[in-house]
Short mmCIF file of the C-alpha atoms (twelve columns), coordinates in Angstrom:
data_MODEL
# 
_entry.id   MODEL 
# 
loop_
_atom_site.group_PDB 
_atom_site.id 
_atom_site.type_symbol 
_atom_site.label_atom_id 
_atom_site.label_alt_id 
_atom_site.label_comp_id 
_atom_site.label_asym_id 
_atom_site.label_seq_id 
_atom_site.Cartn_x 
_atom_site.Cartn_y 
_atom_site.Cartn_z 
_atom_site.pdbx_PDB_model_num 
ATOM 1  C CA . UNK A 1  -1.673  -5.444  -5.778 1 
ATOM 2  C CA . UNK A 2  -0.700  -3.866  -2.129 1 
ATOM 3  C CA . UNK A 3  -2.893  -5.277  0.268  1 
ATOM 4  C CA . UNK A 4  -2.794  -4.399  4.301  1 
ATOM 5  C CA . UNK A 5  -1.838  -6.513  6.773  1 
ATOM 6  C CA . UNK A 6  -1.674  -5.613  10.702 1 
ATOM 7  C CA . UNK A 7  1.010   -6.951  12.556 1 
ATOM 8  C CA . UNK A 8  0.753   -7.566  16.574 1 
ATOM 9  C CA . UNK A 9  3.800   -7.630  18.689 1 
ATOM 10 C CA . UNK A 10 4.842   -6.996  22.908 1 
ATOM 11 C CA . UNK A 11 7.126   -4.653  23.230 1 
ATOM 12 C CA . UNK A 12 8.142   -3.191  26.501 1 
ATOM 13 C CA . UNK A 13 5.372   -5.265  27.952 1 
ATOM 14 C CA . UNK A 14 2.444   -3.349  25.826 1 
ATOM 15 C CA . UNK A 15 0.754   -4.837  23.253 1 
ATOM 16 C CA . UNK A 16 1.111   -3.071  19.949 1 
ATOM 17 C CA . UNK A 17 -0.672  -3.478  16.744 1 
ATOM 18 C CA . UNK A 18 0.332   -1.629  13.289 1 
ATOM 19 C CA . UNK A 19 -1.243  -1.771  9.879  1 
ATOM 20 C CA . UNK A 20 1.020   -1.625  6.779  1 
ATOM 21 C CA . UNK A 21 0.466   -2.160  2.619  1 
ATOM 22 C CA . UNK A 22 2.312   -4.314  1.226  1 
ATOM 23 C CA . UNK A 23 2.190   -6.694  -1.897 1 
ATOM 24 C CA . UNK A 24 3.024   -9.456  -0.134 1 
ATOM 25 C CA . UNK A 25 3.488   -10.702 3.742  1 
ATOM 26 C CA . UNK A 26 5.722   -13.062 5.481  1 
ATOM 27 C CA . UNK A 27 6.568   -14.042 9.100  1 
ATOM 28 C CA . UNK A 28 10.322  -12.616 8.734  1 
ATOM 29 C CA . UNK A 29 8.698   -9.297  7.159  1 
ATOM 30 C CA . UNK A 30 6.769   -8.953  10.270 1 
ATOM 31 C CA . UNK A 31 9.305   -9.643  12.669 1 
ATOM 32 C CA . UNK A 32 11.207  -6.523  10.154 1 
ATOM 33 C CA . UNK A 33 7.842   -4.616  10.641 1 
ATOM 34 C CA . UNK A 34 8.228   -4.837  14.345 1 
ATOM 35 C CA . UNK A 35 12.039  -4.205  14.938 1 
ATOM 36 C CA . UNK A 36 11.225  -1.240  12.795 1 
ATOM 37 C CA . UNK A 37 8.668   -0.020  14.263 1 
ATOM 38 C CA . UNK A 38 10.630  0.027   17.482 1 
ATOM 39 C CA . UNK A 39 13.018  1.936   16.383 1 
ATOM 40 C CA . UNK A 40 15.632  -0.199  14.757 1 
ATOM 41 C CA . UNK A 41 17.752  1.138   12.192 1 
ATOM 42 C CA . UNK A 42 16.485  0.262   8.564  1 
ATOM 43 C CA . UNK A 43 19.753  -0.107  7.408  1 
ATOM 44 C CA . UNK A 44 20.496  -2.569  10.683 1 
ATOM 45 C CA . UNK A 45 17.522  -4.578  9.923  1 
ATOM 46 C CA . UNK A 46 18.425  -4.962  5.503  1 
ATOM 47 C CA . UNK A 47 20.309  -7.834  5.914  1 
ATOM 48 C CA . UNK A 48 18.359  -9.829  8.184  1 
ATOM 49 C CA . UNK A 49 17.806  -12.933 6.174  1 
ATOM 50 C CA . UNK A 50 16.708  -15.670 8.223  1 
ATOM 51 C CA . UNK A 51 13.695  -15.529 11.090 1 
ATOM 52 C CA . UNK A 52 15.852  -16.813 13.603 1 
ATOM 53 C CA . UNK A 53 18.264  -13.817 13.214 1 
ATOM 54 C CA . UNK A 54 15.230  -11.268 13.338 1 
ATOM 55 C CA . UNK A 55 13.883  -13.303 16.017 1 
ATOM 56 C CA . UNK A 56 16.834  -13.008 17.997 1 
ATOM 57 C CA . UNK A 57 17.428  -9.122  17.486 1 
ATOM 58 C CA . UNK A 58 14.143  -8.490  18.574 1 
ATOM 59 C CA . UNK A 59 14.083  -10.646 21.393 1 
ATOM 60 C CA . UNK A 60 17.518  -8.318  22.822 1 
ATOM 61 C CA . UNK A 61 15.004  -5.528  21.682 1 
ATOM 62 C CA . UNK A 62 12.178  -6.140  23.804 1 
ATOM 63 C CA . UNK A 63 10.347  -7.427  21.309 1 
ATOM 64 C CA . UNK A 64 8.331   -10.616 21.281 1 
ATOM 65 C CA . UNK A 65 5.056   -12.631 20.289 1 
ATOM 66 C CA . UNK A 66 4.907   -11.138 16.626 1 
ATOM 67 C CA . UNK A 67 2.035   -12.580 14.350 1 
ATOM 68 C CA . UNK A 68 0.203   -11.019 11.306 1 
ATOM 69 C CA . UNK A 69 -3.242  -11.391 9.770  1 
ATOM 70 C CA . UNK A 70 -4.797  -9.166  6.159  1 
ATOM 71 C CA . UNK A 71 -6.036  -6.670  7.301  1 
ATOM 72 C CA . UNK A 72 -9.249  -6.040  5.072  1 
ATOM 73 C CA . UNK A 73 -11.954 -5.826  7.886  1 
ATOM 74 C CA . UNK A 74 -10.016 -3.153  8.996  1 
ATOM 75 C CA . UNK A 75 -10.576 -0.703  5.565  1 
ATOM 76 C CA . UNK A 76 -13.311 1.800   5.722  1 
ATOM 77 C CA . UNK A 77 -15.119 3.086   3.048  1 
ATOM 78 C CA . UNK A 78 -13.109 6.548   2.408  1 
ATOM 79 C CA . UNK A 79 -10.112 4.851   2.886  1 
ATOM 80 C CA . UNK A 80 -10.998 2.246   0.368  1 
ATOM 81 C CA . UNK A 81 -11.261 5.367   -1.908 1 
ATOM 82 C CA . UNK A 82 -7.882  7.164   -0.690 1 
ATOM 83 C CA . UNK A 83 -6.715  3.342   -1.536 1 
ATOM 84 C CA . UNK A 84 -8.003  3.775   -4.587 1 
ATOM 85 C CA . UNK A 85 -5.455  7.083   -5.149 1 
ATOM 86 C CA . UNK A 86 -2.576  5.532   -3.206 1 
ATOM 87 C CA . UNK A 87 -2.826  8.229   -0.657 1 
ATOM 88 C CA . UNK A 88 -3.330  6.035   2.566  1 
ATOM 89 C CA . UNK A 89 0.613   5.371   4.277  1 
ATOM 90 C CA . UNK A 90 1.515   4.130   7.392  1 
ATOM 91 C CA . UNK A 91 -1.311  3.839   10.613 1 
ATOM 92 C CA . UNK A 92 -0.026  3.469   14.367 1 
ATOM 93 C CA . UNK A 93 -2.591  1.874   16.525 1 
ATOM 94 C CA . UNK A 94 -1.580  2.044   20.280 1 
# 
C-alpha cells in the first residue's frame, strides 16, 4: 500500500517541504528525495547506498537538516478519492 510521507529539508537557506507516495520510507530515501528534488541527477543519486554518502552529496549540494514524517493529516477528502484512482503524483510545497 503507497502511503505519503512529506519530507523537510534547507536548501539554499529556505526551508522546503515535499510530499511523495511511497510504499515504504527511510532516512536514506529522504535524503534521495531531497538531492532529487534539488536537482540531482537520478541516475547520480541510484547508487547511493549508505546515508553517509547521501549525506555527504547533499551537504556539497546545499542541502541539509532532512527529516520525514506520514503524511496522512495532510490528505483531503477529494484527494483521498483521486488516491483511491491512483491519479494524485508528485506535490511541491514552497
Amino acid at each position: 500500500m503507497r502511503e505519503r510521507y512529506e519530507i523537510h529539508f534547507v536548501a539554499s537557506e529556505f526551508k522546503r517541504v515535499i510530499i511523495i507516495e511511497r510504499s515504504s520510507m527511510s532516512d536514506l530515501d529522504a535524503w534521495k528525495a531531497a538531492l532529487l528534488h534539488h536537482g540531482e541527477c537520478a541516475g547520480a543519486t541510484f547508487n547511493i547506498r549508505l546515508i553517509t554518502d547521501a549525506m555527504a552529496v547533499a551537504t556539497d549540494r546545499g542541502i541539509r537538516q532532512v527529516r520525514w514524517n506520514k503524511a496522512s493529516h495532510t490528505i483531503a477528502w477529494s484527494e483521498r478519492a483521486k488516491l483511491a484512482r491512483n491519479t494524485v503524483g508528485l506535490r511541491n510545497i514552497e
